[in-house]
N, C-alpha and C positions, 0 to 999 in steps of 0.2 A: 504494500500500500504506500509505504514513504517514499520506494522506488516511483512508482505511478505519480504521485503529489511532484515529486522532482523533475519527474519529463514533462509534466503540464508545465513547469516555472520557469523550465528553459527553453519550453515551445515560447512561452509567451513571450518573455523578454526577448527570445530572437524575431517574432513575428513582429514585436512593436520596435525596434531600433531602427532609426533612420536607413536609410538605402546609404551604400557607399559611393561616392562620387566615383562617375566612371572615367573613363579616359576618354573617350569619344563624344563626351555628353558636350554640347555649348557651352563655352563657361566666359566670362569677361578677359579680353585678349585673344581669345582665339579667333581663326581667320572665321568667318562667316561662309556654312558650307552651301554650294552651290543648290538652286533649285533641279531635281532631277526632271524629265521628259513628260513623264503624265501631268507633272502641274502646267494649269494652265490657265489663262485671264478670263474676266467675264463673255469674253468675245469666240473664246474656245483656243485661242491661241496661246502655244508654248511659253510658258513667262520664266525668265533669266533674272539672276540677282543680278550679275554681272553689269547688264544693262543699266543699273544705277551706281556703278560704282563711280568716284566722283562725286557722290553727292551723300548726304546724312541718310538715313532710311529706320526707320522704326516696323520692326517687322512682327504681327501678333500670329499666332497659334492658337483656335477655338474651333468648335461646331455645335450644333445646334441643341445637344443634348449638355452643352455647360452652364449652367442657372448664370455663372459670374461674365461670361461672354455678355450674356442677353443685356448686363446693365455696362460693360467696358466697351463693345463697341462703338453704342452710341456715343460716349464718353469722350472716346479718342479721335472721334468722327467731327468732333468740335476742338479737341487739341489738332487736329488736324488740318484743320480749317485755319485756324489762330497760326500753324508755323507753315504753311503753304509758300512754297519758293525754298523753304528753308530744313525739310524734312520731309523726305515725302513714307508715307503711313501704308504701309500694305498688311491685309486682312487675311488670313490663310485659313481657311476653311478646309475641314480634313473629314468633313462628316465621309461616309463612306457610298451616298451615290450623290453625283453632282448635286444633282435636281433637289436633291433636301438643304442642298447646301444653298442654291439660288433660292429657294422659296422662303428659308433663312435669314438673307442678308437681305431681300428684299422689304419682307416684316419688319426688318431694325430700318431702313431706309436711310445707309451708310451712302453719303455722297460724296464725301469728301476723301476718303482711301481707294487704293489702288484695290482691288479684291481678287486672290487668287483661289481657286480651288483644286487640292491635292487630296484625292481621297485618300485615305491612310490603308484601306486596303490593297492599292492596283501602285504606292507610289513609296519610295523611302523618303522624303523630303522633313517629314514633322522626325521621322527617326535621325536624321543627320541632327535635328537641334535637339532632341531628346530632353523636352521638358519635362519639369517630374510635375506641375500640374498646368489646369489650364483653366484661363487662358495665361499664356505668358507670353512676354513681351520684348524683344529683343533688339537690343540701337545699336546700330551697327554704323561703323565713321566712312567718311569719303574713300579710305585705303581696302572696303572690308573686314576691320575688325569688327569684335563685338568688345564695345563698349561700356553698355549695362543692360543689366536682364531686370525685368519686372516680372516679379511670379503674383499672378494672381489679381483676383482688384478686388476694392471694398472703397464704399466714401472714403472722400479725402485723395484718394490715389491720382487726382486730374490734378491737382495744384503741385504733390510728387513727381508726377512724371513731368511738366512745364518745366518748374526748378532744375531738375536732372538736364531736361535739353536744353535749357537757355547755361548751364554749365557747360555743358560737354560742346557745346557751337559757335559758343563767344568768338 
């Protein structure tokens, strides 16, 4: 029995400790990994990080089944609007068939982000940034680094991320 009691306390304690940082995960400084071939723009065409290098970019990770998405994208749809010339905001939608993913972003009525969709099924792209939740949020600088990562959102997080990139752009 005190055998049994003692494999429950080390299941536990191992099922609850943090995940260990991996080595391929995203992390601040690391180069920003390329979008792969399924991702693609609202338009259905292949979309390239590359294509913005040179310039600041803020890159989110969500779908349609993340409760904190539903209130960040509108969010950063107006920080987006607010650093326009000066950041540009892309929306990475990973639900796993397009069409939930457009029926999605069209309910939030995100104008002002670039919107790409990777479905996480058919694409490795959310797996190159290997967020550990979502939505996270990823600023990435004119060179392709990453910058700073934003995990997550809750009030308050729009006036945190503004300070962050009126830092990191000066």
């Amino acid at each position: 029995m005190r055998w049994l009691a003692t494999s429950f306390a080390v299941l536990f304690l191992w099922a609850s400790a943090p995940a260990p940082a991996r080595a391929d995960q995203a992390k601040v400084g690391s180069r920003a990994a390329e979008f792969d071939s399924a991702a693609k723009d609202a338009r259905g065409k292949a979309f390239k990080l590359k294509a913005y290098r040179g310039k600041w970019v803020a890159v989110t990770f969500g779908g349609s089944w993340c409760k904190p998405c539903k209130k960040e994208l509108p969010a950063w749809d107006k920080v987006a609007k607010k650093f326009a010339g000066r950041v540009t905001f892309i929306a990475v939608n990973i639900d796993d068939k397009v069409e939930t993913g457009k029926k999605f972003m069209a309910k939030l009525k995100v104008k002002h982000m670039k919107v790409v969709y990777s479905p996480e099924g058919s694409t490795d792209t959310a797996s190159h940034y290997d967020p550990d939740t979502f939505p996270t949020t990823f600023i990435i600088d004119p060179k392709g680094i990453i910058r700073h990562v934003h995990e997550g959102y809750h009030d308050g997080d729009v006036g945190k991320l503004e300070r962050e990139l009126d830092r990191l752009i000066k």
